[in-house]
C-alpha positions as a Markdown table, in Angstrom:
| # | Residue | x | y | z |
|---|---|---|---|---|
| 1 | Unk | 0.0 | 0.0 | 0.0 |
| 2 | Unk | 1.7 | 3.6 | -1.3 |
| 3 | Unk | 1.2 | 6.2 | 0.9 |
| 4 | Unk | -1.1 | 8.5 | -1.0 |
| 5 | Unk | 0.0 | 12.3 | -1.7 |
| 6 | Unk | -1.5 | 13.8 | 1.5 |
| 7 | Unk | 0.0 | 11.4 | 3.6 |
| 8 | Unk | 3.7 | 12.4 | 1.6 |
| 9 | Unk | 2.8 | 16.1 | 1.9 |
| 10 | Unk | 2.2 | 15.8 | 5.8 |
| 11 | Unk | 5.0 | 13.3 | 6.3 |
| 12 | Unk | 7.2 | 15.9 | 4.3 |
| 13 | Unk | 5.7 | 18.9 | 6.4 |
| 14 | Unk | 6.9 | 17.0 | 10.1 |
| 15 | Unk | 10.5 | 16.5 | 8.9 |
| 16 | Unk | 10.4 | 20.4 | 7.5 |
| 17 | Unk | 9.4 | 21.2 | 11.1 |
| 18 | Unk | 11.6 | 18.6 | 13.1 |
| 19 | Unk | 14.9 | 20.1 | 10.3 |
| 20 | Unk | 13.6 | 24.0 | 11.6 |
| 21 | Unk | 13.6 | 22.8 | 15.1 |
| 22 | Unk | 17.0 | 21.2 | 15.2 |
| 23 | Unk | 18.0 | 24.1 | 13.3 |
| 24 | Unk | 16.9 | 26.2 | 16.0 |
| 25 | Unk | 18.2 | 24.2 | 18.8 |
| 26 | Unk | 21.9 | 24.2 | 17.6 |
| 27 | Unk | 21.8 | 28.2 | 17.0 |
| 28 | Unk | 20.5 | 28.5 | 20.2 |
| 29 | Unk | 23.2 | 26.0 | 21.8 |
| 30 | Unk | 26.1 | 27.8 | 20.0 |
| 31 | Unk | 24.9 | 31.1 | 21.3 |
| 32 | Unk | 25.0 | 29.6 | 24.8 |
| 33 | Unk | 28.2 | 28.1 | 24.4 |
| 34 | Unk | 29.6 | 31.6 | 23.3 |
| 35 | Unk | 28.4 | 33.5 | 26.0 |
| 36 | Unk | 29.6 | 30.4 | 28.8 |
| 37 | Unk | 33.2 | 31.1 | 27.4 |
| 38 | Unk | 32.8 | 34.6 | 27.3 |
| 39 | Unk | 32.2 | 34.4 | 30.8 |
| 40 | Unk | 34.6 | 31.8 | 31.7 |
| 41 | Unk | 37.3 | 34.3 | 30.1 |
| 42 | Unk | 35.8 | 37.1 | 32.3 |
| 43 | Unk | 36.3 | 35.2 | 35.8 |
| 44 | Unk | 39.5 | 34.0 | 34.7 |
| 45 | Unk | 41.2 | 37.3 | 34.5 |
| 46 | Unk | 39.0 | 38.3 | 37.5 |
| 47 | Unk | 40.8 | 35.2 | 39.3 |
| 48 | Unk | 44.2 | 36.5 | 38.2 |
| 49 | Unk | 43.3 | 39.9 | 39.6 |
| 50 | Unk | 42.1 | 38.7 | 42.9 |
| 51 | Unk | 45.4 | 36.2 | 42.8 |
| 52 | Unk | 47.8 | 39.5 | 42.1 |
| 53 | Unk | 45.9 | 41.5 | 45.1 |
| 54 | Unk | 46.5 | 38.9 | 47.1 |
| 55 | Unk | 50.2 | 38.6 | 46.6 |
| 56 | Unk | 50.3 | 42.6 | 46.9 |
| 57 | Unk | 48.4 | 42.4 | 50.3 |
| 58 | Unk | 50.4 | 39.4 | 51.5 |
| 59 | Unk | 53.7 | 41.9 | 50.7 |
| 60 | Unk | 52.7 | 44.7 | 52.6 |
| 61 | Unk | 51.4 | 42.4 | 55.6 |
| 62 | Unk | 55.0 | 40.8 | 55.5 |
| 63 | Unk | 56.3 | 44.1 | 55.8 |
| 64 | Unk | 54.4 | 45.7 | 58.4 |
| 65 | Unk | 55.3 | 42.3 | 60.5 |
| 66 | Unk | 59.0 | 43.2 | 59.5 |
| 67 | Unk | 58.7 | 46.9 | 60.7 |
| 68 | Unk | 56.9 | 45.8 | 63.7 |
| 69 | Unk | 59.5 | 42.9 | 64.5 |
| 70 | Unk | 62.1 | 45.5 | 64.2 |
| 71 | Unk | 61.0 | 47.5 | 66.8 |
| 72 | Unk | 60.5 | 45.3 | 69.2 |
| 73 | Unk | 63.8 | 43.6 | 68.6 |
| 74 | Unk | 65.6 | 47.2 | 69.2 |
């Protein structure tokens, strides 16, 4: 039994709409995935920041314990 030219038509007009989905789904996955490594780029300079501020602050501590140390040494 050949499917007659309505059931084609229809059968043709669900893969049209399941091609459009897919279509839709990967555009709207690739924009995700760009904006998740936009992002990931953006805390890992923030992390690098916080890491240098740290070191800075660790520095100055060191030295203030220094100064401190010296005076009660003398």
């Amino acid at each position: 039994m050949e499917p007659t030219p309505v059931q084609e038509a229809d059968s043709l007009a669900a893969l049209e709409e399941r091609i459009q989905q897919t279509a839709e789904l990967v555009a709207r996955l690739r924009r995700e995935r760009d904006a998740a490594l936009a992002e990931t780029a953006r805390l890992a300079q923030e992390l690098a920041d916080l890491r240098a501020e740290r070191a800075q602050v660790r520095a100055r501590v060191e030295k203030l314990l220094g100064q401190i140390d010296a005076l009660t040494a003398g």
